[in-house]
Structure formats: C-alpha cells, structure tokens
VOBA-1610 file (N, C-alpha, C; in pm, whole numbers, padded with zeros to 5 digits, always signed):
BEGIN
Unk-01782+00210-00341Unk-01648+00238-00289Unk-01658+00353-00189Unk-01542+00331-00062Unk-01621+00433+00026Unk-01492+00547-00033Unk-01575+00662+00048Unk-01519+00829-00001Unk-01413+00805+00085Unk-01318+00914+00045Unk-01221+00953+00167Unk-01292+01024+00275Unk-01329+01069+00292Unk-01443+01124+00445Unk-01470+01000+00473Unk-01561+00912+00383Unk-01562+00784+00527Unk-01455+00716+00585Unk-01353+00708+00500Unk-01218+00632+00519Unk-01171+00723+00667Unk-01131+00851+00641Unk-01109+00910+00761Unk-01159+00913+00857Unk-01289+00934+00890Unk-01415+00912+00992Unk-01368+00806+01051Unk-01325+00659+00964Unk-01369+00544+00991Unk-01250+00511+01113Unk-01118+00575+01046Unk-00970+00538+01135Unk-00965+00638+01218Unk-01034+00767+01209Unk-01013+00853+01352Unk-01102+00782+01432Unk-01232+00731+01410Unk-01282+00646+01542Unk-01204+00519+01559Unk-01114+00497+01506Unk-01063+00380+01521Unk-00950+00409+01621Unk-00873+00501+01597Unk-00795+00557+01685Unk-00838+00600+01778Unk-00976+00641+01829Unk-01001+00742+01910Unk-00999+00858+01953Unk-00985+00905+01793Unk-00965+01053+01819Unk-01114+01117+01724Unk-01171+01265+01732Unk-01191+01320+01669Unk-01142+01415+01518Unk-01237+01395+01441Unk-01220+01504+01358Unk-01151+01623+01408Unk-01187+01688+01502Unk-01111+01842+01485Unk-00990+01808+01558Unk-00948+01702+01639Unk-00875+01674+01690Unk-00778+01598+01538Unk-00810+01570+01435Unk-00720+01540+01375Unk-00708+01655+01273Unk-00777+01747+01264Unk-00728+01926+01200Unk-00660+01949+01280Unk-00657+01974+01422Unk-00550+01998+01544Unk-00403+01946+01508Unk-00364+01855+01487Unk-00264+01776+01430Unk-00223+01807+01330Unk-00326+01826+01198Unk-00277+01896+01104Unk-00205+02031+01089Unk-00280+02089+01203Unk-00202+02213+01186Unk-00316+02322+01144Unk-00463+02276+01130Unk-00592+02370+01043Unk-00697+02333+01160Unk-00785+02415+01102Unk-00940+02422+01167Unk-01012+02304+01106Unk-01124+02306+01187Unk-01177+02178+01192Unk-01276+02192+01034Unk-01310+02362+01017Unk-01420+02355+00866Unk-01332+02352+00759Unk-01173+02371+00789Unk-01053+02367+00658Unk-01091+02200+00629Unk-01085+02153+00749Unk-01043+01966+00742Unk-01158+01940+00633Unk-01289+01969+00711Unk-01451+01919+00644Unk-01390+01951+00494Unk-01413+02118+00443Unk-01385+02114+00327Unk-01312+01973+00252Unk-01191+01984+00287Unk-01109+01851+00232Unk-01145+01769+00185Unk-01231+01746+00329Unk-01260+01566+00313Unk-01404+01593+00202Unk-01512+01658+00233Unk-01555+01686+00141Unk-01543+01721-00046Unk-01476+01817-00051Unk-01403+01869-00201Unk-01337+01800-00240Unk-01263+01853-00324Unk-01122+01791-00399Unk-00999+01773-00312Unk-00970+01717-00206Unk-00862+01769-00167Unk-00718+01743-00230Unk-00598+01858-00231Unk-00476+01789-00296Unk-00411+01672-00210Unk-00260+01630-00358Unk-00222+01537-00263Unk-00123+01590-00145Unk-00131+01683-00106Unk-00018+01748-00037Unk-00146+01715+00093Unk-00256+01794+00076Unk-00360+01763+00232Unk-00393+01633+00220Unk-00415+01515+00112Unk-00398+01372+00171Unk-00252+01315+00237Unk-00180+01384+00226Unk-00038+01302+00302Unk-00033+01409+00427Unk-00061+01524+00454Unk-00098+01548+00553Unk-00190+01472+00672Unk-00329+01414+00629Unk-00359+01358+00689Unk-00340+01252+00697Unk-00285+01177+00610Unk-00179+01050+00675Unk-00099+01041+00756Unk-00015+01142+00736Unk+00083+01180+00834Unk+00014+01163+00930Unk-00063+01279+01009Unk-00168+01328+01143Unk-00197+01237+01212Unk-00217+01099+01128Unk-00265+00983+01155Unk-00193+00869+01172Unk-00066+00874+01092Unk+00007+00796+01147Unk+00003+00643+01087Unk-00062+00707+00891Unk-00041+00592+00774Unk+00029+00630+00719Unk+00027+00560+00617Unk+00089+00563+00473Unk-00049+00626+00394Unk-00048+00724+00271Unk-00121+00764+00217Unk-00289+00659+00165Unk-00197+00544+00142Unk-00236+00401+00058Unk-00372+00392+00160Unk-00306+00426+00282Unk-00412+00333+00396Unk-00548+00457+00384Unk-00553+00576+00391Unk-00662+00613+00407Unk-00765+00658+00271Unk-00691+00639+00152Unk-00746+00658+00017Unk-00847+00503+00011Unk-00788+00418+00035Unk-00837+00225+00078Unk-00927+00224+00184Unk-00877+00308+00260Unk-00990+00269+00396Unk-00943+00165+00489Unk-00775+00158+00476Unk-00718+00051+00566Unk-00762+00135+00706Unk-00748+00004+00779Unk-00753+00088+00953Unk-00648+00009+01049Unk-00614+00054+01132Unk-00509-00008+01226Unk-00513-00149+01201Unk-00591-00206+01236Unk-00599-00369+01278Unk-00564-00425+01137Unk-00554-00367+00968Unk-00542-00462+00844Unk-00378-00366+00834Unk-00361-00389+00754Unk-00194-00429+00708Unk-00207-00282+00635Unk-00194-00183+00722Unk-00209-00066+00689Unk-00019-00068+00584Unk+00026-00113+00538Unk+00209-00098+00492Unk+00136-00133+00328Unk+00221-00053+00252Unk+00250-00031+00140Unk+00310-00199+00049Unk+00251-00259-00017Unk+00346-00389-00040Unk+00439-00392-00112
//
C-alpha cells in the first residue's frame, strides 16, 4: 500500500507542481511539509494538504489523482 508521501509526490507531479511549491500553498516550509509527509502527520495537516491541492482528504490518503474519480461516494 503506497505511503502518503507517495500519494502526494504522485498528484503534485500530476498537477505539475512541486513539493515546496505545495508547502507554499500551505502556508509552511518545504522541511515542515517533508516532516509530514514523512512522520505522523495530523488530520488537520492532511486536510491541509488536500485543500493546497484541491481534493477531498479521501483522494490523497488512496492515492486518487486527477484523472480517477477523485469525489467522495
């Protein structure tokens, strides 16, 4: 099962954006983000980076990416 770091990795290249470019968005630095995605992060910094990104929480815990049915059923 992939990590949330790959899930994220996977839809910021999908979008075309970078990592620090999606801490930028968040509102943090790019070694706050790593930590995250690395550690434990809460659920307050996973709906953050949903938000940033422009899912639903569902989609980046799954590893949805733009092109699959990133919506909640």
């Amino acid at each position: 099962m992939p990590t949330l770091k790959e899930n994220v990795k996977k839809i910021c290249k999908e979008q075309g954006i970078t990592l620090a470019q999606l801490a930028e968005r968040m509102g943090i630095n790019y070694v706050t983000l790593w930590g995250h995605l690395t550690g434990n992060p809460t659920l307050s910094r996973m709906l953050d980076m949903a938000d940033a990104l422009g899912m639903p929480i569902e989609a980046i815990v799954a590893g949805l990416s733009n092109r699959t049915n990133a919506k909640t059923p």
